[in-house]
mmCIF file of the N, C-alpha and C atoms, coordinates in Angstrom:
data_MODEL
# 
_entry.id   MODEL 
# 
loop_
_atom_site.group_PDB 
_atom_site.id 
_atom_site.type_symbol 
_atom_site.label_atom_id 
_atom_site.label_alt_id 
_atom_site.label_comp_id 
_atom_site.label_asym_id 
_atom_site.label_entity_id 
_atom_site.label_seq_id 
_atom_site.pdbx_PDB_ins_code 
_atom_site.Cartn_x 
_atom_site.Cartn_y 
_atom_site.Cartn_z 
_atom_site.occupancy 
_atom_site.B_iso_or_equiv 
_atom_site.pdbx_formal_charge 
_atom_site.auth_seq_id 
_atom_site.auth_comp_id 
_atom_site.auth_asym_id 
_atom_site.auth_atom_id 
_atom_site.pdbx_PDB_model_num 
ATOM 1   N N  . UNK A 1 1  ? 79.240 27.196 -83.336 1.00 0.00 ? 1  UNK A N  1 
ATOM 2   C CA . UNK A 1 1  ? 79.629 28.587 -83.427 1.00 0.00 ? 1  UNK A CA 1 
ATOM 3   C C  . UNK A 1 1  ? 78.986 29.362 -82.280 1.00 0.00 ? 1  UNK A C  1 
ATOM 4   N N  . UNK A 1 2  ? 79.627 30.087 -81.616 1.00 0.00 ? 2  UNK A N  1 
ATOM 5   C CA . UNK A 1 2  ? 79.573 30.817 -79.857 1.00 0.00 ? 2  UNK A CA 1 
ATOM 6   C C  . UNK A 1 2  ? 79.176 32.622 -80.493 1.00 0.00 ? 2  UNK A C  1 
ATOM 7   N N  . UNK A 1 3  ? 78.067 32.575 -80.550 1.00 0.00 ? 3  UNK A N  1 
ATOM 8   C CA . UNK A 1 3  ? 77.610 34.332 -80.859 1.00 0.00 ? 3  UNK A CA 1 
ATOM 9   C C  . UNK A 1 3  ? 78.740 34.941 -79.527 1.00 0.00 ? 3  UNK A C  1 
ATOM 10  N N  . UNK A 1 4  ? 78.615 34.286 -78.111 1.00 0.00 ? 4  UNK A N  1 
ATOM 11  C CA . UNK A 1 4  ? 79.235 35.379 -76.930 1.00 0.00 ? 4  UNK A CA 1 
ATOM 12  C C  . UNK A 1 4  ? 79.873 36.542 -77.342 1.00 0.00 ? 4  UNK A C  1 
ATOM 13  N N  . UNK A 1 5  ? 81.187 35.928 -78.177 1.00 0.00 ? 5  UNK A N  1 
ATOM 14  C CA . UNK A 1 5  ? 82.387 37.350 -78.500 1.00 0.00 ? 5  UNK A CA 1 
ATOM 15  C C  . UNK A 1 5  ? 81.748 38.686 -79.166 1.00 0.00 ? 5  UNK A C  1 
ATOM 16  N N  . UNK A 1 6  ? 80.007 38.583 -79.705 1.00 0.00 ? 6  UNK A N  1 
ATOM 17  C CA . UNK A 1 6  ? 79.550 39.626 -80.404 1.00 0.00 ? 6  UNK A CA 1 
ATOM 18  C C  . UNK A 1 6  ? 78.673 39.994 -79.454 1.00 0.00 ? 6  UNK A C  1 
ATOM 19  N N  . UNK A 1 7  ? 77.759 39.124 -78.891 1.00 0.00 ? 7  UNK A N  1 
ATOM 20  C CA . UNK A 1 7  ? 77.106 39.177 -77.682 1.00 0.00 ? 7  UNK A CA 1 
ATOM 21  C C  . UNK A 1 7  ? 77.874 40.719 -76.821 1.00 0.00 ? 7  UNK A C  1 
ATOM 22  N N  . UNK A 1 8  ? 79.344 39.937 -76.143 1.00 0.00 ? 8  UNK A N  1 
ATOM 23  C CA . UNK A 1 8  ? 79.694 40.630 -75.443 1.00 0.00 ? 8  UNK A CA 1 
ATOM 24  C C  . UNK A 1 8  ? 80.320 42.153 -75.875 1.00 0.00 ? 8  UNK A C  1 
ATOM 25  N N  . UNK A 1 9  ? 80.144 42.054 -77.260 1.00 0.00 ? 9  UNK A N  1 
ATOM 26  C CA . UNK A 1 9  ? 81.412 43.462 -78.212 1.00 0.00 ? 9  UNK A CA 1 
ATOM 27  C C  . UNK A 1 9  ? 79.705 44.414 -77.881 1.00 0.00 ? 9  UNK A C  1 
ATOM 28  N N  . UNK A 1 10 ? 78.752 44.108 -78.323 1.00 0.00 ? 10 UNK A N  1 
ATOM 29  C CA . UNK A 1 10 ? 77.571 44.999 -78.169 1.00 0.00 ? 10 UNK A CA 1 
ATOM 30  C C  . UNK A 1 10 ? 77.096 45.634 -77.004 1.00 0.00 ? 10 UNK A C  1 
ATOM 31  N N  . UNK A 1 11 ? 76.689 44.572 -76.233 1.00 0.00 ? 11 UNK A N  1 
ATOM 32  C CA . UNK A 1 11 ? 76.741 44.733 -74.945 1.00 0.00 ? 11 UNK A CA 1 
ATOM 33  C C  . UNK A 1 11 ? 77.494 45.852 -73.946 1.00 0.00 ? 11 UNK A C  1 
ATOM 34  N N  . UNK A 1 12 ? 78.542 45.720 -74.102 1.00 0.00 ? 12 UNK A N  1 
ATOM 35  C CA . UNK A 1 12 ? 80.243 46.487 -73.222 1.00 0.00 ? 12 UNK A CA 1 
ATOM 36  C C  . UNK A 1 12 ? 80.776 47.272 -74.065 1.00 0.00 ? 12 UNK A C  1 
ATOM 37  N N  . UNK A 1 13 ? 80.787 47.027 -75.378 1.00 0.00 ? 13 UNK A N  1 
ATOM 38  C CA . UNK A 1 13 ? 81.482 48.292 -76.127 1.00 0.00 ? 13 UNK A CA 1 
ATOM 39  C C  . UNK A 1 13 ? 80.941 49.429 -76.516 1.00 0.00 ? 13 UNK A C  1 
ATOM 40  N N  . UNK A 1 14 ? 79.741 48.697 -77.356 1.00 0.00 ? 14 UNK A N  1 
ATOM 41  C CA . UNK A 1 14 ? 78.658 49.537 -78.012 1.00 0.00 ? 14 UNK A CA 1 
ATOM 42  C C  . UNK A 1 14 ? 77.724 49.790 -77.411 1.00 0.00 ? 14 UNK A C  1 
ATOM 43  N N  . UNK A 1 15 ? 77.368 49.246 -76.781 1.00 0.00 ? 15 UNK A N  1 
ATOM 44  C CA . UNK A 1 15 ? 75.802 49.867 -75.693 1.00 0.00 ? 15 UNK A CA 1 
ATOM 45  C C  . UNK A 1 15 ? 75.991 50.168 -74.327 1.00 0.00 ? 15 UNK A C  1 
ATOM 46  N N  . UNK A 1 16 ? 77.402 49.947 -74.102 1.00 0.00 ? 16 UNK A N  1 
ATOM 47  C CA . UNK A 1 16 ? 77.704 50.378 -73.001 1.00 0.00 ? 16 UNK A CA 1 
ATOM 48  C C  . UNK A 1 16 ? 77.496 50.106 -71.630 1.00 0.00 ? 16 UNK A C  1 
ATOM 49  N N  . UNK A 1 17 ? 76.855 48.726 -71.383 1.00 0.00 ? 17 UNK A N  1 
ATOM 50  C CA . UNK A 1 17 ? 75.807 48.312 -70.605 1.00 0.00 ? 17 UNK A CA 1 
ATOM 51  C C  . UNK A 1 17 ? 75.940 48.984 -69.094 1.00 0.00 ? 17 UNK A C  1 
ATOM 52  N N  . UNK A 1 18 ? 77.319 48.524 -68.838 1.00 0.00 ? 18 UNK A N  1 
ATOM 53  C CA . UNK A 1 18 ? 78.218 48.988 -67.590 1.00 0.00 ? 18 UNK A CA 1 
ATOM 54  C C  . UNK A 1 18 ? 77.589 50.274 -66.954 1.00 0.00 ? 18 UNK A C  1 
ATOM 55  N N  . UNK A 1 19 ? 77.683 51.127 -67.823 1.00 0.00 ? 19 UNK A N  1 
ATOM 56  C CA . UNK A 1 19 ? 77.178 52.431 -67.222 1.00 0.00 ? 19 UNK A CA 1 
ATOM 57  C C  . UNK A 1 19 ? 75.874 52.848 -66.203 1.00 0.00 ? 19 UNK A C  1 
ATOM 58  N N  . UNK A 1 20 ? 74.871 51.685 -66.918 1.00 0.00 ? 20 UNK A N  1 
ATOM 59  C CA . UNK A 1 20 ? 73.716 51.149 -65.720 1.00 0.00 ? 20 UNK A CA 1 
ATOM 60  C C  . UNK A 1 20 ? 73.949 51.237 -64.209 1.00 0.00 ? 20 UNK A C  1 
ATOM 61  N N  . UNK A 1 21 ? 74.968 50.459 -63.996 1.00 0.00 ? 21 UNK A N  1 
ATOM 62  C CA . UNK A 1 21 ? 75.891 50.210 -62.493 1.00 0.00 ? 21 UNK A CA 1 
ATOM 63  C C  . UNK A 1 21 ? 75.309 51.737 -61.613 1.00 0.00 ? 21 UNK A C  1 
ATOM 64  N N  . UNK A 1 22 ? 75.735 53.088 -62.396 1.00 0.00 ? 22 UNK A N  1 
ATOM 65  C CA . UNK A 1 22 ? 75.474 54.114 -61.842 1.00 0.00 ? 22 UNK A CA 1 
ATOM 66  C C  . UNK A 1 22 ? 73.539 54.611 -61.783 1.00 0.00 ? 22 UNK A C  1 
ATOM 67  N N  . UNK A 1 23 ? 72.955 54.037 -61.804 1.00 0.00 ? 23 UNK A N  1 
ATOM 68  C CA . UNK A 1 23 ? 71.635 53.619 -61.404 1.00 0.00 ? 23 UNK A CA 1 
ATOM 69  C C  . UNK A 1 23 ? 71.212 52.878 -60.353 1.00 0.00 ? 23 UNK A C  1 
ATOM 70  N N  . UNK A 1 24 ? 70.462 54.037 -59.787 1.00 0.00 ? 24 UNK A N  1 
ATOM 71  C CA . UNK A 1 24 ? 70.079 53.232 -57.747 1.00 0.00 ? 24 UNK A CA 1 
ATOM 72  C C  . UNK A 1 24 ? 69.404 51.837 -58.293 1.00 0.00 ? 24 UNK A C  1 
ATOM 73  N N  . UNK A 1 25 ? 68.805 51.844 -59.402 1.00 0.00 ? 25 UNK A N  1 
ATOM 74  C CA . UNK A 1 25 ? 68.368 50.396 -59.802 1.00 0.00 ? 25 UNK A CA 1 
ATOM 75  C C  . UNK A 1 25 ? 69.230 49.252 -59.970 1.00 0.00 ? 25 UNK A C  1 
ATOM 76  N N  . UNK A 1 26 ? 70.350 49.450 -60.689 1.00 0.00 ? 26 UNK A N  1 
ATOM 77  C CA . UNK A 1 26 ? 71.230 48.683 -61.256 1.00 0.00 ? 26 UNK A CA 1 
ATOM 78  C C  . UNK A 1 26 ? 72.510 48.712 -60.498 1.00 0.00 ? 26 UNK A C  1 
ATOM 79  N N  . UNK A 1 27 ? 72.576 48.924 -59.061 1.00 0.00 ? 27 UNK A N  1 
ATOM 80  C CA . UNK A 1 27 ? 73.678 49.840 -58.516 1.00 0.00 ? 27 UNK A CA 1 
ATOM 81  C C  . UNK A 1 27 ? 74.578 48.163 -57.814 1.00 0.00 ? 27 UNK A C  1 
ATOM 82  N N  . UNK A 1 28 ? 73.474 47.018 -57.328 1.00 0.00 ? 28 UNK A N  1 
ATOM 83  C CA . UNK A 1 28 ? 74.179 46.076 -56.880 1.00 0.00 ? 28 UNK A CA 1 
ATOM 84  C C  . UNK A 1 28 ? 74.592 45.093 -58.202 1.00 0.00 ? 28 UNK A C  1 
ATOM 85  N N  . UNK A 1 29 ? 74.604 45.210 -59.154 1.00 0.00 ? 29 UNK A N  1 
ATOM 86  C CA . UNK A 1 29 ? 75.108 45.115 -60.151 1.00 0.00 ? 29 UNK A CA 1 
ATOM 87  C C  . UNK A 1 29 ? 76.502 45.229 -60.835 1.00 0.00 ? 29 UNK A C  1 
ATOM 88  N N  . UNK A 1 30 ? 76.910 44.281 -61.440 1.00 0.00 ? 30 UNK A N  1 
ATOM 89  C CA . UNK A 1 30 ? 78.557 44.736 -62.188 1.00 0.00 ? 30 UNK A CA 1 
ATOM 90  C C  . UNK A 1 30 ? 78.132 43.804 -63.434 1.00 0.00 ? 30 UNK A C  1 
ATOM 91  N N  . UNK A 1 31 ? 79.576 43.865 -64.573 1.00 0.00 ? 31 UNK A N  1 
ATOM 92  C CA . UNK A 1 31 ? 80.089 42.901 -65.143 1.00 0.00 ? 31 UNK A CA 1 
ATOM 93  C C  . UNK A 1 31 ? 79.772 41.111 -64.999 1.00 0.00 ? 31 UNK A C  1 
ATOM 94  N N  . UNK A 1 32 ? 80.278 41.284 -63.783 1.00 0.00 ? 32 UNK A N  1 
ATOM 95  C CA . UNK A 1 32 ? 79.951 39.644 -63.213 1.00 0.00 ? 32 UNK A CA 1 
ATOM 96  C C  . UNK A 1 32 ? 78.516 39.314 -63.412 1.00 0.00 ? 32 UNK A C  1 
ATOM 97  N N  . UNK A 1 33 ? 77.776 40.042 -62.900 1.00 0.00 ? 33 UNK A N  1 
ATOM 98  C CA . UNK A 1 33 ? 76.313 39.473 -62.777 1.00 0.00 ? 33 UNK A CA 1 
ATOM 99  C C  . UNK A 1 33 ? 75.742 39.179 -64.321 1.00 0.00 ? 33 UNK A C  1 
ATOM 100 N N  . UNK A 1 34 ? 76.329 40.906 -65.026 1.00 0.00 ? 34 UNK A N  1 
ATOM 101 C CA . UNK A 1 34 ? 75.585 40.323 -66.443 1.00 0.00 ? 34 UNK A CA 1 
ATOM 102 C C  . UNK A 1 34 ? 75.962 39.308 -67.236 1.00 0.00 ? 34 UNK A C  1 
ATOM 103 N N  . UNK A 1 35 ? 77.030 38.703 -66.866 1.00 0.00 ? 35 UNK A N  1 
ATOM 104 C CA . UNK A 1 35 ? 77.675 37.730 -67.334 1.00 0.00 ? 35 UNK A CA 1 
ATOM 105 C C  . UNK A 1 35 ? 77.403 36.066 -66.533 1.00 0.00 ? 35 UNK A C  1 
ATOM 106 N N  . UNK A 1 36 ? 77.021 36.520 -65.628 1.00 0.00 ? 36 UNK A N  1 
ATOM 107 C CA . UNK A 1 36 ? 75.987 35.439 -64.992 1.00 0.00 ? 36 UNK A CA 1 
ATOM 108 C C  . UNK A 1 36 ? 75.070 34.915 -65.847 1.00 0.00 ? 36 UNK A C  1 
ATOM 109 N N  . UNK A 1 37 ? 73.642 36.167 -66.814 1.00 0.00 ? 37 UNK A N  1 
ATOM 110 C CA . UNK A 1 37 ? 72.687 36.485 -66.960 1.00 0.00 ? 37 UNK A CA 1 
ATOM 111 C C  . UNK A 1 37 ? 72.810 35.542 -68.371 1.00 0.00 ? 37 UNK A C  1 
ATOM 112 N N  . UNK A 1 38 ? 74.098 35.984 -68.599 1.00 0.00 ? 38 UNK A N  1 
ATOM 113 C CA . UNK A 1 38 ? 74.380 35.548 -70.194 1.00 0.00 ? 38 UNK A CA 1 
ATOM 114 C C  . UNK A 1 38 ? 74.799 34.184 -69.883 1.00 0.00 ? 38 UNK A C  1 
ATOM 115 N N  . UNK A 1 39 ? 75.486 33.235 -69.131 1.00 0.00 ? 39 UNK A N  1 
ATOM 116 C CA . UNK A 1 39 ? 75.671 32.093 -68.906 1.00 0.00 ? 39 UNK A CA 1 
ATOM 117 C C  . UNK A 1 39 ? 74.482 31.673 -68.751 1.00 0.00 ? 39 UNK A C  1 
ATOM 118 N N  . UNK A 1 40 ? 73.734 31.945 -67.787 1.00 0.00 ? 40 UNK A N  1 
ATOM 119 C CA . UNK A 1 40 ? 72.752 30.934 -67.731 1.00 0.00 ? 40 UNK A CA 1 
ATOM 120 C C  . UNK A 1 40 ? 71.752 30.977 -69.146 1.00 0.00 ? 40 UNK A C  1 
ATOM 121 N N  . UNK A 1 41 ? 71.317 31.818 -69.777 1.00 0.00 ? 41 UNK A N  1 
ATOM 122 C CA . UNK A 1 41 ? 70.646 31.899 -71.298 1.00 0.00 ? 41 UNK A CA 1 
ATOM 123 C C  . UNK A 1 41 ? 71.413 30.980 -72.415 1.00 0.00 ? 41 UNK A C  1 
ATOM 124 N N  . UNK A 1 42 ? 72.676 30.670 -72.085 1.00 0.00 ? 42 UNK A N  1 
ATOM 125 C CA . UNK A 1 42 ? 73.407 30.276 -72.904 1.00 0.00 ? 42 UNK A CA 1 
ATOM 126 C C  . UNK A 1 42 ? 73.249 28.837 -72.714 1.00 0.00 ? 42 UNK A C  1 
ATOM 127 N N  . UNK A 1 43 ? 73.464 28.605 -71.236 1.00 0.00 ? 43 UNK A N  1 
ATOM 128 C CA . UNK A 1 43 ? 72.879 26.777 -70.445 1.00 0.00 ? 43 UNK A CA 1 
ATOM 129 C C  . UNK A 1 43 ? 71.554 26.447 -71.230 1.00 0.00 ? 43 UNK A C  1 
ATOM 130 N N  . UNK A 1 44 ? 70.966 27.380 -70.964 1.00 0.00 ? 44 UNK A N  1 
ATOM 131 C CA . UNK A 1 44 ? 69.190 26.991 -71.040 1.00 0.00 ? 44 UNK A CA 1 
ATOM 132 C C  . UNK A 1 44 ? 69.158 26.847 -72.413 1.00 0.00 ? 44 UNK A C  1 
ATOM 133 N N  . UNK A 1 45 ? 69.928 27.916 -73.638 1.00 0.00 ? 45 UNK A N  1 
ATOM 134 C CA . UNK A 1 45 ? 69.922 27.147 -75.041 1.00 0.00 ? 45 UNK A CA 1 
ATOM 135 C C  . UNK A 1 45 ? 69.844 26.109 -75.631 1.00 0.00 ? 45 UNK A C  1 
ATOM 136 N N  . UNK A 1 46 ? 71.404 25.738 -74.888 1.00 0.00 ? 46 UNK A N  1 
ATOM 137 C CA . UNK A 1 46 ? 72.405 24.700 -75.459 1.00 0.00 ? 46 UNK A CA 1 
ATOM 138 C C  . UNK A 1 46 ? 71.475 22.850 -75.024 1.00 0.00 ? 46 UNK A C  1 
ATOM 139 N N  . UNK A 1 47 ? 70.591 23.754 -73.778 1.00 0.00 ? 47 UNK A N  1 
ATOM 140 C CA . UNK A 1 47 ? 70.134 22.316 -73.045 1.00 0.00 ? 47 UNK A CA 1 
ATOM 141 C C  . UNK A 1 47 ? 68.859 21.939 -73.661 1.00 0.00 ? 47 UNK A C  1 
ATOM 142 N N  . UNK A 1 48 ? 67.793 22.883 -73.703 1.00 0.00 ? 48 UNK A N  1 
ATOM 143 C CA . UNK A 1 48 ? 66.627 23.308 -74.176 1.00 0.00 ? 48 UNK A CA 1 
ATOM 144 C C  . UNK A 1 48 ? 66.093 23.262 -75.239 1.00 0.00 ? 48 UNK A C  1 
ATOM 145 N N  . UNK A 1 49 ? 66.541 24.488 -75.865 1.00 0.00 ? 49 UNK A N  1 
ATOM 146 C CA . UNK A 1 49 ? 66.461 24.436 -77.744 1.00 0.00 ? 49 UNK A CA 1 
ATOM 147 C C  . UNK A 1 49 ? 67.367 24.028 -78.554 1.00 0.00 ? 49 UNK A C  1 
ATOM 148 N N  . UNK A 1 50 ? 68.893 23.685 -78.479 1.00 0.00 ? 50 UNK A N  1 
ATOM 149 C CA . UNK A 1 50 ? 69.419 23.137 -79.035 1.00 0.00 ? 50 UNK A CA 1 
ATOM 150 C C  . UNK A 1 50 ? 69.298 21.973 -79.836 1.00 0.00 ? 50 UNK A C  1 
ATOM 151 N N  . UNK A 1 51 ? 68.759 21.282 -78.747 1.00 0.00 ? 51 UNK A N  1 
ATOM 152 C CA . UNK A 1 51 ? 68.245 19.518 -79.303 1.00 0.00 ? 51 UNK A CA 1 
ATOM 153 C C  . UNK A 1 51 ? 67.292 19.724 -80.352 1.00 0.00 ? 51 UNK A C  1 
ATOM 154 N N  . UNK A 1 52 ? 66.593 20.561 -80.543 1.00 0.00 ? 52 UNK A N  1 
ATOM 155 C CA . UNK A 1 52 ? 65.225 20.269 -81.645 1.00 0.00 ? 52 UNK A CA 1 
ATOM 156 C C  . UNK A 1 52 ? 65.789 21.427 -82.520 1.00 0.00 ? 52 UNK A C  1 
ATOM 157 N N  . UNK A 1 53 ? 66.407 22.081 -82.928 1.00 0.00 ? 53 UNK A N  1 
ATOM 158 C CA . UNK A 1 53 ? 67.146 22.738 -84.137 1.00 0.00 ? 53 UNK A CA 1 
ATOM 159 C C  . UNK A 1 53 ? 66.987 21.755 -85.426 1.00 0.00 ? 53 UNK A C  1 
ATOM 160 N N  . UNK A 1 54 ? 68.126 20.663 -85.607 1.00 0.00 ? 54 UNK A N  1 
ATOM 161 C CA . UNK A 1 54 ? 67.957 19.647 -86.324 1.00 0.00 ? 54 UNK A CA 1 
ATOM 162 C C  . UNK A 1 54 ? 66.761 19.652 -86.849 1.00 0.00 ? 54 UNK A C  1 
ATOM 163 N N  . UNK A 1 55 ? 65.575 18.864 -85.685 1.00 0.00 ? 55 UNK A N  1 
ATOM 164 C CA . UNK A 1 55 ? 64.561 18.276 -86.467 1.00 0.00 ? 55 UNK A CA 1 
ATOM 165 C C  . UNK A 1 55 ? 63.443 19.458 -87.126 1.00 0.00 ? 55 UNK A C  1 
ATOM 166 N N  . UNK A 1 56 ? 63.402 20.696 -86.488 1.00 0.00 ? 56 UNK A N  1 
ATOM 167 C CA . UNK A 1 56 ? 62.201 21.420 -87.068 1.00 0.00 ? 56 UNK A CA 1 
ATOM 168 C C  . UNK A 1 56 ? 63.369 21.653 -88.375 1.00 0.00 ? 56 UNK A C  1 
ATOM 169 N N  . UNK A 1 57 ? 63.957 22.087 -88.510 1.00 0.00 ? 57 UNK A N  1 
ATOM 170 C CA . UNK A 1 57 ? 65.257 22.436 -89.512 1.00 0.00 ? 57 UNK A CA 1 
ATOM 171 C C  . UNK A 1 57 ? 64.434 21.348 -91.167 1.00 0.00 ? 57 UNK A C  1 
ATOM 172 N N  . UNK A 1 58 ? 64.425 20.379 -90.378 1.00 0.00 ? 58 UNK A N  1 
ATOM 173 C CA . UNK A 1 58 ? 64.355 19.163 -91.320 1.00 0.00 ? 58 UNK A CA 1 
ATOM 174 C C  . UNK A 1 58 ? 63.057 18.658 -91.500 1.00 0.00 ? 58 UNK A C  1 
ATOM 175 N N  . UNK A 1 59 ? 61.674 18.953 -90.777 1.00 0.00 ? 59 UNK A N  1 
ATOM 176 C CA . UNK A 1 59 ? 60.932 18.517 -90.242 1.00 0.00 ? 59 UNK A CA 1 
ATOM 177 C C  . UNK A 1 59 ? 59.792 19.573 -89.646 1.00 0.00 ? 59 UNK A C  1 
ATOM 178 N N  . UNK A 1 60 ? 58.983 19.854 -90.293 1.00 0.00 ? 60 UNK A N  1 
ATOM 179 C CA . UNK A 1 60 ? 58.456 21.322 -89.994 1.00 0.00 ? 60 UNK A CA 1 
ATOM 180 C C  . UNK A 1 60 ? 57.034 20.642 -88.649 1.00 0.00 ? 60 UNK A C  1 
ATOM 181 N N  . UNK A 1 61 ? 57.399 21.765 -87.681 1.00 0.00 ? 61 UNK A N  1 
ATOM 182 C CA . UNK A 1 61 ? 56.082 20.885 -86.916 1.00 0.00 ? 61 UNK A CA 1 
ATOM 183 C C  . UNK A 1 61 ? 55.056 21.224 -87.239 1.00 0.00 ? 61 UNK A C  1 
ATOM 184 N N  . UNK A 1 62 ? 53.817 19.980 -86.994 1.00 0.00 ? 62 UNK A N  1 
ATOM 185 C CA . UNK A 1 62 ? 52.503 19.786 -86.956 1.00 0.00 ? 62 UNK A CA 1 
ATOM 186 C C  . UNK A 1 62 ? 51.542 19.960 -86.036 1.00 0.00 ? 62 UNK A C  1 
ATOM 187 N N  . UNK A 1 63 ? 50.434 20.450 -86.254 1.00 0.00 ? 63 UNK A N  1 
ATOM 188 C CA . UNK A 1 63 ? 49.280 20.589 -84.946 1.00 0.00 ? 63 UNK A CA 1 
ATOM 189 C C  . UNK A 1 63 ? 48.621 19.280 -85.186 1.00 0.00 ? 63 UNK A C  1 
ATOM 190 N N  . UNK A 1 64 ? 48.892 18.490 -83.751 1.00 0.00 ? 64 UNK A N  1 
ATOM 191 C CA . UNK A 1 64 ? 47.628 17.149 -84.103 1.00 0.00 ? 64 UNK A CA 1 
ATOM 192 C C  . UNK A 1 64 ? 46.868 17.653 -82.706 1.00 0.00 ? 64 UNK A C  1 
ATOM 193 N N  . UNK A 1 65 ? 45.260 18.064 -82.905 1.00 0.00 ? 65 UNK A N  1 
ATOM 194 C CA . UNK A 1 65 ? 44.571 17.915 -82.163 1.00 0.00 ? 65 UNK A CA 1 
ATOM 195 C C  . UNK A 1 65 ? 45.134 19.602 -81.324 1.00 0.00 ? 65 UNK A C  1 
ATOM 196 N N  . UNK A 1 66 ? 45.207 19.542 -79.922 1.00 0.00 ? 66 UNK A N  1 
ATOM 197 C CA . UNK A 1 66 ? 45.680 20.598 -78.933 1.00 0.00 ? 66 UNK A CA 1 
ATOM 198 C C  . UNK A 1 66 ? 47.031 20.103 -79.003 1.00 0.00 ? 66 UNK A C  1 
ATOM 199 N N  . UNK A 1 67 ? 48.472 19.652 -79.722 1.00 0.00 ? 67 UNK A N  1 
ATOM 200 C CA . UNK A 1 67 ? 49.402 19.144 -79.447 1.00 0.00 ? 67 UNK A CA 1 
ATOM 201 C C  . UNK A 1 67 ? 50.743 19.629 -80.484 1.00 0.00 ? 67 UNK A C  1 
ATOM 202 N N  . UNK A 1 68 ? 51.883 19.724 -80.374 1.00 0.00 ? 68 UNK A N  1 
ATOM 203 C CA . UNK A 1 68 ? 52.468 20.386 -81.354 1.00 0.00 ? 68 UNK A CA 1 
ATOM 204 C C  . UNK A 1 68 ? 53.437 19.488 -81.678 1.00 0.00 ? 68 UNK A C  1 
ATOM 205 N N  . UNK A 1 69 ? 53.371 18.775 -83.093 1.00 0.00 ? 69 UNK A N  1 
ATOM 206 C CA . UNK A 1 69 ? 54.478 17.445 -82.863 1.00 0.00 ? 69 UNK A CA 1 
ATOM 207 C C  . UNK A 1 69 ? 55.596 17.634 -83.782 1.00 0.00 ? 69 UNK A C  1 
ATOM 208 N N  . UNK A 1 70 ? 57.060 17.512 -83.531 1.00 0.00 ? 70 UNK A N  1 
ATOM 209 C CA . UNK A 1 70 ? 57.772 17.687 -83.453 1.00 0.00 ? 70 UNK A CA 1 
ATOM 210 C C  . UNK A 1 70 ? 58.685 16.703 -84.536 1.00 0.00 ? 70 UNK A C  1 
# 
């Protein structure tokens, strides 16, 4: 299940993000980029934390020593 479509309804509809753009800060900025911002968070999930969902899910981790086991 892909949060994006709510991700993006909050973001652009409701918070308006876009409007930033008109900020000398945010000015080289569009759509595209924040949607860059959100792809790559979405990579780093899917690659990252995805895999160990399952096991803490099932499997609560442990401290052995300085170590956090999984």
């Amino acid at each position: 299940m892909s949060l994006r479509p709510r991700i993006e309804f909050l973001l652009y509809d409701w918070l308006k993000v876009e409007t930033l753009n008109t900020r000398a800060r945010f000015s080289d900025h569009s759509r595209e980029t924040f949607n860059g911002v959100l792809d790559t968070c979405e990579r780093i999930a899917r690659e990252k934390y995805a895999p160990f969902n399952h096991t803490v899910d099932t499997e609560e981790p442990r401290f052995e020593g300085d170590k956090v086991i999984l």
